[in-house]
Biotite code that builds the C-alpha atoms (Angstrom):
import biotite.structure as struc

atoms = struc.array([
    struc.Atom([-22.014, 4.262, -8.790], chain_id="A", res_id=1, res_name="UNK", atom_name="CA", element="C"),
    struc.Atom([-21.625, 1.638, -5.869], chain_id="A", res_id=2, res_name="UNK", atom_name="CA", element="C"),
    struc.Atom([-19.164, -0.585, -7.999], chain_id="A", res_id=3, res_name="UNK", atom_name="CA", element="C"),
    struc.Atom([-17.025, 2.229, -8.696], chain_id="A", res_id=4, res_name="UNK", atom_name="CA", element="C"),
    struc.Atom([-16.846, 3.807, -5.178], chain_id="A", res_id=5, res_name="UNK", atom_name="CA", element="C"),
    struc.Atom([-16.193, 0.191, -3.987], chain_id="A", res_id=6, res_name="UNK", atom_name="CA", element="C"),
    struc.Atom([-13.342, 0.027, -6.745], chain_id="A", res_id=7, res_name="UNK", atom_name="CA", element="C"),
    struc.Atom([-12.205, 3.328, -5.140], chain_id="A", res_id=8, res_name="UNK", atom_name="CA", element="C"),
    struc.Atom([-12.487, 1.452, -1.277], chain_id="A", res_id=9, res_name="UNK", atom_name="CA", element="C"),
    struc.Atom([-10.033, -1.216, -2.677], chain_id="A", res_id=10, res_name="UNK", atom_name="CA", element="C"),
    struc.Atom([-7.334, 1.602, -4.683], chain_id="A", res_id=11, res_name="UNK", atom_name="CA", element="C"),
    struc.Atom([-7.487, 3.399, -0.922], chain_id="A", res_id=12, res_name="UNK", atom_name="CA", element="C"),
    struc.Atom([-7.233, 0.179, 0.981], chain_id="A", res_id=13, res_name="UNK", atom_name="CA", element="C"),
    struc.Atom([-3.976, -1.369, -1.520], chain_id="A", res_id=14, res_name="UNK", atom_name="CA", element="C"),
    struc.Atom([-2.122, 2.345, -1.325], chain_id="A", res_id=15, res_name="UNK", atom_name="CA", element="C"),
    struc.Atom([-2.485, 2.377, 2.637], chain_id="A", res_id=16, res_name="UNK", atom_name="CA", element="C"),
    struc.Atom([-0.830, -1.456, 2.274], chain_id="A", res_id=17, res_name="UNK", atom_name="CA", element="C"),
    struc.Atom([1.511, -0.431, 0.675], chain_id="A", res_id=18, res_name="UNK", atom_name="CA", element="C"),
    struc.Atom([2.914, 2.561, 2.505], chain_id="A", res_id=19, res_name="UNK", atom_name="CA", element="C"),
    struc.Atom([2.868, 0.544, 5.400], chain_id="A", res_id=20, res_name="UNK", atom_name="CA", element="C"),
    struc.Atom([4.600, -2.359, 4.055], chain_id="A", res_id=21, res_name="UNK", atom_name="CA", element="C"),
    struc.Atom([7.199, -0.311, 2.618], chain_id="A", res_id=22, res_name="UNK", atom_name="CA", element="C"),
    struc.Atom([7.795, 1.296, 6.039], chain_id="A", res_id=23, res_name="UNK", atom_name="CA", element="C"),
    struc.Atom([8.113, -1.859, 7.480], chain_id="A", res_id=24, res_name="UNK", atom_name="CA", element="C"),
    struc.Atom([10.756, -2.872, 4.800], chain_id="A", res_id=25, res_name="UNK", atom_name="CA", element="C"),
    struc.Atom([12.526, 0.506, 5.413], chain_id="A", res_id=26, res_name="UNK", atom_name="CA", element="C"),
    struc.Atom([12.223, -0.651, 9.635], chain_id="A", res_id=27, res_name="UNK", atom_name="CA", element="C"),
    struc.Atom([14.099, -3.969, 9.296], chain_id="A", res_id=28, res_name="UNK", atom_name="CA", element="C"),
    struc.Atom([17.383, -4.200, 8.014], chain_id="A", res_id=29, res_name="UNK", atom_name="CA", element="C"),
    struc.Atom([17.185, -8.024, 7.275], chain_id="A", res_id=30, res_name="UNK", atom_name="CA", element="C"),
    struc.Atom([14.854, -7.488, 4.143], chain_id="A", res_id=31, res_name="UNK", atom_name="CA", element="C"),
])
């Protein structure tokens, strides 16, 4: 049960990268 609520840790962590990296994309025009 650890593994898979680390796995679920690392899902959360990787979605919250990428919503902010695509606002960041979205916030400068040169990319």
């Amino acid at each position: 049960d650890c593994g898979t609520a680390h796995d679920r840790d690392i899902n959360a962590a990787r979605n919250i990268l990428a919503a902010g990296l695509r606002r960041l994309a979205v916030g400068i025009p040169a990319l």
